[in-house]
C-alpha positions in Angstrom: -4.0 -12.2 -26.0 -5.7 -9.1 -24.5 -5.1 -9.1 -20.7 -6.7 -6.3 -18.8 -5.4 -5.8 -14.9 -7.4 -3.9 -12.7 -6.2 -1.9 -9.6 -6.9 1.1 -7.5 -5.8 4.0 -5.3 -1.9 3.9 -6.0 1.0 2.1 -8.1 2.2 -1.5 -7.7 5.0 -2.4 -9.3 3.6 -5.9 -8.8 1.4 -5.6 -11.7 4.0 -3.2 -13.9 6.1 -6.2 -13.4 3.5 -8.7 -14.7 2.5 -6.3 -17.3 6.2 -6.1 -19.1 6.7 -10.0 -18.9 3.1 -11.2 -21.0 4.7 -8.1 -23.1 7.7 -9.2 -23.7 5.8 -12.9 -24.7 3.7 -10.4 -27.5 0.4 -10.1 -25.5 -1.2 -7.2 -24.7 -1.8 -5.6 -21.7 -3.8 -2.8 -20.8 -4.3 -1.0 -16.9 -8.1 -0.3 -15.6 -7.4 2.0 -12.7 -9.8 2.9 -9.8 -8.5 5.9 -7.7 -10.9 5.6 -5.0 -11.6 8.7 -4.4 -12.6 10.1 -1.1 -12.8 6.3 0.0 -9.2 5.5 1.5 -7.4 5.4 4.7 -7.2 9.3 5.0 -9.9 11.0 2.8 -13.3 9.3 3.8 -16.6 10.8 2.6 -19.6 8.3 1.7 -21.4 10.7 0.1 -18.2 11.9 -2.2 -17.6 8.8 -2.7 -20.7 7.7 -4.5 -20.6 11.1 -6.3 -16.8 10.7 -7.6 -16.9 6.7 -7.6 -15.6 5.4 -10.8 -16.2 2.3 -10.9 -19.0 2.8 -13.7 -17.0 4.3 -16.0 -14.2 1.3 -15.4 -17.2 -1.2 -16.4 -17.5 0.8 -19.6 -14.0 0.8 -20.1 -13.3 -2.7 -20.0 -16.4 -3.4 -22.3 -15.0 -1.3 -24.8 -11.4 -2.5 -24.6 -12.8 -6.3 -24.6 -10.0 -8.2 -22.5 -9.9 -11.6 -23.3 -8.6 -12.1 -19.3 -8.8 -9.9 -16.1 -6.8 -10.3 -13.9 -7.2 -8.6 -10.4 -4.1 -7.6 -7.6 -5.7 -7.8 -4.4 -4.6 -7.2 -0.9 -6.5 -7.6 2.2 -7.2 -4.1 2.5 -8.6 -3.2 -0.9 -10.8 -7.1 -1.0 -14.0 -5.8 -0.6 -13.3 -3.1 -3.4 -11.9 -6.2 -5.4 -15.0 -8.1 -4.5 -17.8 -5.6 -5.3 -16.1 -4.7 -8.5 -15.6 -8.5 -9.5 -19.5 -9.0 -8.7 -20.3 -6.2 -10.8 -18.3 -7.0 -14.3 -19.2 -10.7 -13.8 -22.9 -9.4 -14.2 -22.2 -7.7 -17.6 -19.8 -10.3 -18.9 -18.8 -13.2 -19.6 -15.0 -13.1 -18.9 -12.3 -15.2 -17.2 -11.5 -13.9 -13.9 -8.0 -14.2 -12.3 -7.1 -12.9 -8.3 -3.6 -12.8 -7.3 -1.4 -10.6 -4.6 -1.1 -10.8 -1.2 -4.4 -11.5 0.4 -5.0 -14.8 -2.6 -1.7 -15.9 -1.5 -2.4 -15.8 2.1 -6.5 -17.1 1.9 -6.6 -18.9 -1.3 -8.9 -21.1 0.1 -11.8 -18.8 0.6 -10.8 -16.8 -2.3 -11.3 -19.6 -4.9 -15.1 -20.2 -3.7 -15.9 -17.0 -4.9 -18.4 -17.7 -7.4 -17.1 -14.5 -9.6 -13.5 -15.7 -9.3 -12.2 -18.1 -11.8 -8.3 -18.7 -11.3 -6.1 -17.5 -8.2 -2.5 -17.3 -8.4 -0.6 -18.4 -5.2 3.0 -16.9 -5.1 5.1 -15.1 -7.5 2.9 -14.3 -10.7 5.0 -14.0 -13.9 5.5 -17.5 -15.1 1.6 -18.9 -14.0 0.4 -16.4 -15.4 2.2 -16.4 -18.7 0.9 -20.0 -18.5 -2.8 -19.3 -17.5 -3.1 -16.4 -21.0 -1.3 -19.3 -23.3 -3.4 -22.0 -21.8 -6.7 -20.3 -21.4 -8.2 -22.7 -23.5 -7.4 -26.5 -22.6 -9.0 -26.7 -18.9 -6.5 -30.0 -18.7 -3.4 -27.9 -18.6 -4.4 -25.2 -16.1 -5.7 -27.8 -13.8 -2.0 -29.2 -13.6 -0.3 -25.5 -13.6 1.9 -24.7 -10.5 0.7 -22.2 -8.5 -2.4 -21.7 -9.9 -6.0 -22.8 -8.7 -9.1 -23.2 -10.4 -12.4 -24.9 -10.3 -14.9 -26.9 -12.1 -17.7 -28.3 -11.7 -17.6 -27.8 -7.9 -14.1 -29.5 -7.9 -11.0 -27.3 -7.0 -7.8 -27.5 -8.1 -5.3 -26.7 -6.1 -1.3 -27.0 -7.6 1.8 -27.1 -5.7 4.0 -23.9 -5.9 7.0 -23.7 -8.2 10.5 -22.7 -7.2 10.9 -18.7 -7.2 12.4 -17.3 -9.9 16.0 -16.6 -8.8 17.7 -14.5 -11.3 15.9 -11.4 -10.7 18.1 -9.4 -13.4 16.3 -12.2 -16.0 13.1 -10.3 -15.9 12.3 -7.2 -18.0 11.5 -3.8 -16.3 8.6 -2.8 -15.0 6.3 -1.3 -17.5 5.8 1.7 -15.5 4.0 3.3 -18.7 1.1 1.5 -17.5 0.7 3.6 -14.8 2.2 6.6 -15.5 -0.4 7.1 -19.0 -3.2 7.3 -16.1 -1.9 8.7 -13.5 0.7 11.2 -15.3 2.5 13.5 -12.0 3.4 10.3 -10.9 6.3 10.1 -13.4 8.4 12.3 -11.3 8.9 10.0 -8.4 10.1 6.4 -9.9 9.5 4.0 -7.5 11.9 1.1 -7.8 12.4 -2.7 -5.5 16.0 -4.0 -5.7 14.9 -7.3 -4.1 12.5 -9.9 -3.3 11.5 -11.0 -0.2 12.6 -10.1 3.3 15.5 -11.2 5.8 13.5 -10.3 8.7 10.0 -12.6 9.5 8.1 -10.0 11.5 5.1 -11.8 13.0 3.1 -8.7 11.8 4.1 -9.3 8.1 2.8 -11.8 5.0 6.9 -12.2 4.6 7.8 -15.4 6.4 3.9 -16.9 5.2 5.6 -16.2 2.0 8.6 -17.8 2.5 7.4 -20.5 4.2 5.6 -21.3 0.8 8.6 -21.0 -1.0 11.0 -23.3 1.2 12.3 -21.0 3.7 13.9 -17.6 4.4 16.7 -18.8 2.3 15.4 -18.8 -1.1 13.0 -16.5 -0.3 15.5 -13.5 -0.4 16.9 -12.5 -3.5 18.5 -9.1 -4.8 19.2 -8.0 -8.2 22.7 -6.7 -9.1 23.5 -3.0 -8.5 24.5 -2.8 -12.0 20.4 -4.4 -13.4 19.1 -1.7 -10.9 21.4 1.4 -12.2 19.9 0.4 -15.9 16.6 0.8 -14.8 16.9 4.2 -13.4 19.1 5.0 -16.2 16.3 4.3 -18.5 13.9 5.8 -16.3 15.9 9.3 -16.5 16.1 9.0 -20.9 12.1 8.4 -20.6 10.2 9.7 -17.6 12.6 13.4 -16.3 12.7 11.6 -12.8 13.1 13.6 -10.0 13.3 11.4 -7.1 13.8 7.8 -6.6 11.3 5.7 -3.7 13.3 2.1 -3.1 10.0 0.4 -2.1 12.2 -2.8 -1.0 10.9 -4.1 3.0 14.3 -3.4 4.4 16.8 -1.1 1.5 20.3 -2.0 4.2 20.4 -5.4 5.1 22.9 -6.4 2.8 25.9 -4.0 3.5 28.7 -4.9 0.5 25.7 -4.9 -1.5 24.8 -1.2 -0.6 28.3 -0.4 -0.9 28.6 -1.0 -4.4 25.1 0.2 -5.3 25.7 4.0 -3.3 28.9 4.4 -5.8 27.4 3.5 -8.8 23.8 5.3 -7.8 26.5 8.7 -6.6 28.4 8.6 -10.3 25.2 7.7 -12.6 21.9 9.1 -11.1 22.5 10.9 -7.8 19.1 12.2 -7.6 17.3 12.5 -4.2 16.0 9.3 -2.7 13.8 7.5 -0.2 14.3 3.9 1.4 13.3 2.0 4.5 15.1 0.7 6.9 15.4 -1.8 9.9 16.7 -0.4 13.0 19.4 -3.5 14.4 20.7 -2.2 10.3 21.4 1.1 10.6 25.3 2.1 11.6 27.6 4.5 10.5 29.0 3.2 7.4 25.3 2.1 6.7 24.3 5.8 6.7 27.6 6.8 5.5 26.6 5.0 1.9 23.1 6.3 2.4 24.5 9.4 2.4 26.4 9.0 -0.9 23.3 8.1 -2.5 21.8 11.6 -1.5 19.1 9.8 0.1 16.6 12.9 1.7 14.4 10.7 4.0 14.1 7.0 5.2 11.1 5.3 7.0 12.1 3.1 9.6 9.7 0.4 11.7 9.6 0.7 15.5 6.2 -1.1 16.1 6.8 -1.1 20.2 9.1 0.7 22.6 8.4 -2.5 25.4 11.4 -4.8 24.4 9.1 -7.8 25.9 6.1 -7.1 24.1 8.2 -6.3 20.7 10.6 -9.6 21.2 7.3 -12.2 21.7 4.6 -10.7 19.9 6.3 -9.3 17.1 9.7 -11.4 16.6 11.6 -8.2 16.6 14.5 -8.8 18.9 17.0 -5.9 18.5 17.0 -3.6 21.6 15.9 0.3 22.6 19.4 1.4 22.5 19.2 0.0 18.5 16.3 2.5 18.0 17.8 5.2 19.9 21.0 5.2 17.9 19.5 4.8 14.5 17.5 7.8 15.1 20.8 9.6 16.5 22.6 8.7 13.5 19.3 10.0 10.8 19.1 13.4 12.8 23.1 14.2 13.1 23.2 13.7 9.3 19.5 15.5 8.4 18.1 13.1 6.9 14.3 13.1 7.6 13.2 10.2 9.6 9.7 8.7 10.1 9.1 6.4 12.6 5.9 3.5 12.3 4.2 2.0 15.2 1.7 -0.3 15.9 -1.0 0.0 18.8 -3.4 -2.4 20.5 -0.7 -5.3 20.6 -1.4 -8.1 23.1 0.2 -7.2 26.5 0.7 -3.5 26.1 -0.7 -0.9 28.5 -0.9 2.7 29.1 2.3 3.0 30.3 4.0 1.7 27.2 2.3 4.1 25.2 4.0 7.1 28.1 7.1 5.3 28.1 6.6 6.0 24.0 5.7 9.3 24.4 8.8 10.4 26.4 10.9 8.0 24.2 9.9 10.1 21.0 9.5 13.6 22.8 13.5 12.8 23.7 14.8 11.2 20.4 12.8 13.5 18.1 11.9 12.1 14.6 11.2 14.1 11.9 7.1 12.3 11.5 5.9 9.7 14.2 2.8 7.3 12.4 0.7 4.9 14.4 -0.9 2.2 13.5 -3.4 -0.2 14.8 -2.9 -3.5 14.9 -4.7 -5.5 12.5 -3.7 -9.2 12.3 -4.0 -10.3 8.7 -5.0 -14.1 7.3 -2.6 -16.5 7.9 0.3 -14.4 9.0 1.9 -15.4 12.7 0.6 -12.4 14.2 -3.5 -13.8 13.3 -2.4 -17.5 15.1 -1.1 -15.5 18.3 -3.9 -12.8 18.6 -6.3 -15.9 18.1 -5.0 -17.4 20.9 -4.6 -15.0 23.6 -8.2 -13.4 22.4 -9.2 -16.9 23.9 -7.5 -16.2 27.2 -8.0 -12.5 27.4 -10.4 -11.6 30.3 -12.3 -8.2 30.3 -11.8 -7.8 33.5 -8.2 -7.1 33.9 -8.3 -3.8 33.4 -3.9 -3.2 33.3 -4.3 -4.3 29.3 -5.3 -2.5 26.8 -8.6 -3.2 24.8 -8.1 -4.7 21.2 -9.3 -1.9 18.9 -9.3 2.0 19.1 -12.9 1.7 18.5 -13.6 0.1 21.8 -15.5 2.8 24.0 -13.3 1.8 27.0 -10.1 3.3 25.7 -10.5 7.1 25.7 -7.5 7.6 27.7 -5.9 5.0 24.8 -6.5 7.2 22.2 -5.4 10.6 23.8 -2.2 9.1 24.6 -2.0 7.9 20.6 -3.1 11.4 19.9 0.1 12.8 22.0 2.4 10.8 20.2 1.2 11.8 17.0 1.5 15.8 17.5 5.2 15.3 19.8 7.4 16.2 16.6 5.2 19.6 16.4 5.3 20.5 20.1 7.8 21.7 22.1 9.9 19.1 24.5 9.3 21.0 27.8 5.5 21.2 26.6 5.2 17.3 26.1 7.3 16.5 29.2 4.2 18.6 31.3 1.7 16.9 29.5 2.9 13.2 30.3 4.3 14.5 34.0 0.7 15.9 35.1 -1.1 13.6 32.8 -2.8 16.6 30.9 -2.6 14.6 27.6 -6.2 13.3 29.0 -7.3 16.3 28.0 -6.9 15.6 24.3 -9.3 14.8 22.0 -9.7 11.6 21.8 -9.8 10.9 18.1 -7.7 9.2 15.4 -5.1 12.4 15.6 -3.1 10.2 12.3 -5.5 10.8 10.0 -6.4 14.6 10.9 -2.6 15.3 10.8 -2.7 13.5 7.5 -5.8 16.0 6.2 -3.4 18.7 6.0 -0.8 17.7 3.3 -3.8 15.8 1.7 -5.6 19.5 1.1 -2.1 21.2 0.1 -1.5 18.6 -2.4 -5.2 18.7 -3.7 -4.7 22.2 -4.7 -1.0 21.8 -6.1 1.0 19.0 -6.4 3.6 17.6 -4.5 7.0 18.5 -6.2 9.9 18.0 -4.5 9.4 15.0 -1.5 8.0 11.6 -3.0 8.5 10.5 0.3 5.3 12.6 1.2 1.9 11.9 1.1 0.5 12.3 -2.4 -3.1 11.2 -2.4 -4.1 14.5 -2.9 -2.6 14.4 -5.8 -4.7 11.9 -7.0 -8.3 13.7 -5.6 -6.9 16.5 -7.3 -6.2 14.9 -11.0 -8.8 12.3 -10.9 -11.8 14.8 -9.0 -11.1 17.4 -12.0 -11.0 14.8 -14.9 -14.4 13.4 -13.5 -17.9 14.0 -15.4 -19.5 15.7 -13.1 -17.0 18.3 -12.3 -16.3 18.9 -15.5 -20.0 19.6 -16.8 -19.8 21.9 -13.8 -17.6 23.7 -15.3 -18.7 23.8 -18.4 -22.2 25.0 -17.6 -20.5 28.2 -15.7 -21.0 30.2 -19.2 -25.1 28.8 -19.7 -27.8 30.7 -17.8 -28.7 27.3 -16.4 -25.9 28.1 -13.4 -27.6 28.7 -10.4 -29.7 25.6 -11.0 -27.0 23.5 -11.6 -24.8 25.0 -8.6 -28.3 24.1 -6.5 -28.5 20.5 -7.8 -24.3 19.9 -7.5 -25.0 20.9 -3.8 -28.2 18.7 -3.4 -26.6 16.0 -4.6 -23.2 16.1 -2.0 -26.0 15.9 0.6 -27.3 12.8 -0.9 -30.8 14.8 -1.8 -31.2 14.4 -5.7 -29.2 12.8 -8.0 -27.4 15.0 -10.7 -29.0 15.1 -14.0 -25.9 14.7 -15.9 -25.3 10.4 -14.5 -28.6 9.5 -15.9 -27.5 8.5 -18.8 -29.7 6.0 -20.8 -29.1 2.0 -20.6 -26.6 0.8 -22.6 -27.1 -3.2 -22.9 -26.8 -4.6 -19.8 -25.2 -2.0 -18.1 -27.0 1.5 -16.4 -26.2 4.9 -15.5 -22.3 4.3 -16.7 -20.4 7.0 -16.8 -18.5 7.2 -20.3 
């Protein structure tokens, strides 16, 4: 059977995984890829947007490749791209319709009343949907499949969830070709998970919602053997030139004999630089000691909150300051680049949290400092507790701190987010005056995250990351995808024809959302308009 999977602005392994098990049954499988251009968390731009959108040209894809099946990874922050999209094929054709991922998982509920969604896929997604492509034709079957729903009639279906699959070395490698024949530069930076799930159940996180599905933290945790994860690399050296390795796994350390084993056979067979991330209460000397063996560059290591209180209750992350404080000590006394993440805007927190932050950071000194605002997703811990204390939160006690950076009552919020961004580029003695004389108030108060992101985003757009995976590559994308689009490359083609000043006139008319560019008004072709082949 023909199975198309559609996904945008970056790889998932979650689908290159699906990909190479209905291969390895003999169905086909192709990738329609949406790169979202100027319309992600750092490169906004409505009217670039509509002008580089390529959704069109994925409609005329899929109509030409004919799928028999698509089948859609969605997470809660890509849903309404899933949902538009979904509307928008369902309009030209007739095709079976399958949602799976995190947000599905989480919401299945409201997903499954879409009325452009056919199937959803609760949980782990190789064997359903092995099931769903063999079965797509006896209703009877798929209405009894575990972990899948579907719908008839008005009636839902909803099966129980099968156990996990537990011998992760079982299943083929990812098919990573998938991917890599749209998106070519991305085959220099292999991005690889050794396990499945997560021994941490971060309130914050889909993790324990998942593992709560699947019978507890238990058998929710699996990791392949060091030897299963050496052969995929090895294969990925013979096929793709690899420069880097990113372990994508939640937490790369929390199984030390494990590590051990893995950092001699990664040190004698690959040995090429690498990226993981890490959980602070983890990270020791021998931990980074077999880091170290692995040549790993850069790790990436969650802080979320410096108040131990606020951390312990609203996050269920109980490890201590003095955890934090020596993980970083460790990363910068053996150069290895460290990023720290952190969420703002958690229940409880003040302004003096986001100092004590400041002067925490502006002493311990990580390489990169993100921040993050909180944003409690469906049916994760963190979405009950925020529920509840939004109930009991008054607006007059001015000590907390308001729920979004969009309130207008938090300008001196946002400046003190915009210090902690810029402390790794600022001198100590400078930050230290800032947060003594409260000068930081004199910041802009903007999201300083995404302007500090603009930077690398723009370098990369004009040449491509080469060396640090680890960094961001989105301009990358803008870069390959903005040159390979229609209208840039008529642009470029019309530079020879005495038609160039017109056409430079119109390009700029249209950015401004004046006219529309001659070259998109393509005639109808059957149900479908202005598609851009």
């Amino acid at each position: 059977m023909r199975v198309g999977f559609v996904y945008s602005e970056m790889e998932t392994l979650g689908v290159e995984h699906l990909s190479s098990y209905l291969k390895e049954q003999g169905h086909q499988t192709t990738l329609f890829f949406d790169p979202q251009l100027f319309n992600d968390t750092v490169s906004r731009s409505n009217a670039f947007s509509r002008i580089f959108g390529y959704q069109k040209r994925l409609i005329r894809q899929i109509i030409e490749w004919k799928p028999e099946i698509l089948a859609f990874s969605v997470l809660s922050t890509n849903y309404l791209w899933a949902k538009n999209l979904a509307q928008q094929i369902k309009c030209v054709m007739d095709i079976p319709i399958v949602w799976g991922g995190i947000h599905p998982t989480l919401s299945p509920e409201s997903v499954i009343e879409l009325d452009f969604v056919d199937f959803v896929v609760v949980g782990e997604g190789e064997q359903v949907l092995l099931e769903l492509v063999e079965n797509l034709g006896s209703e009877k079957r798929l209405q009894t499949t575990a972990n899948l729903w579907s719908k008839k009639d008005e009636i839902i279906f909803r099966n129980a969830v099968r156990p996990l699959i537990d011998d992760l070395d079982s299943l083929p490698f990812p098919d990573k070709g998938m991917f890599y024949s749209t998106m070519p530069y991305l085959s220099r930076h292999y991005t690889i998970v050794t396990s499945r799930g997560c021994p941490h159940m971060c309130t914050f996180c889909c993790n324990h919602t998942l593992s709560n599905l699947s019978g507890g933290k238990e058998k929710f945790l699996r990791r392949r053997s060091a030897e299963n994860v050496i052969a995929e690399l090895k294969q990925a050296q013979e096929r793709y030139k690899i420069e880097d390795v990113f372990f994508d796994d939640s937490t790369f350390t929390y199984d030390k004999n494990w590590l051990k084993l893995f950092s001699q056979l990664y040190k004698k067979h690959i040995n090429l630089r690498c990226f993981c991330w890490v959980y602070p209460a983890e990270v020791d000397e021998e931990t980074v000691r077999y880091l170290i063996d692995m040549n790993i560059q850069a790790v990436e290591m969650g802080v979320e909150s410096l108040n131990p209180h606020v951390r312990k209750k609203w996050l269920r992350r109980p490890h201590s300051n003095k955890k934090i404080q020596n993980a970083l000590a460790l990363f910068k006394k053996n150069r290895i680049f460290v990023t720290v993440d952190n969420i703002v805007g958690l229940p409880e927190e003040t302004i003096n949290d986001l100092e004590h932050m400041a002067d925490f950071y502006n002493r311990t000194r990580p390489e990169k400092i993100y921040i993050f605002e909180l944003r409690p997703f469906p049916n994760t811990d963190m979405f009950t507790l925020y529920s509840e204390y939004k109930k009991n939160y008054s607006a007059d006690n001015k000590e907390l701190l308001p729920f979004t950076l969009s309130s207008t009552s938090n300008k001196a919020y946002k400046q003190i987010t915009a210090l902690v961004c810029l402390i790794h580029l600022l001198p100590v003695k400078a930050v230290k005056m800032l947060l003594a004389k409260k000068w930081y108030r004199k910041l802009p108060a903007i999201d300083m995250y995404n302007l500090l992101e603009i930077v690398p985003f723009f370098i990369n757009f004009l040449k491509p990351a080469k060396h640090k995976r680890w960094f961001p590559i989105r301009g990358t994308r803008h870069r390959y995808f903005f040159f390979g689009s229609k209208i840039v490359r008529e642009f470029l083609l019309s530079i020879s024809s005495d038609k160039l000043l017109k056409k430079i006139r119109s390009f700029f008319l249209l950015i401004k959302g004046e006219k529309k560019y001659s070259v998109i008004q393509n005639k109808p072709s059957g149900n479908v308009t202005g598609v851009d082949k």
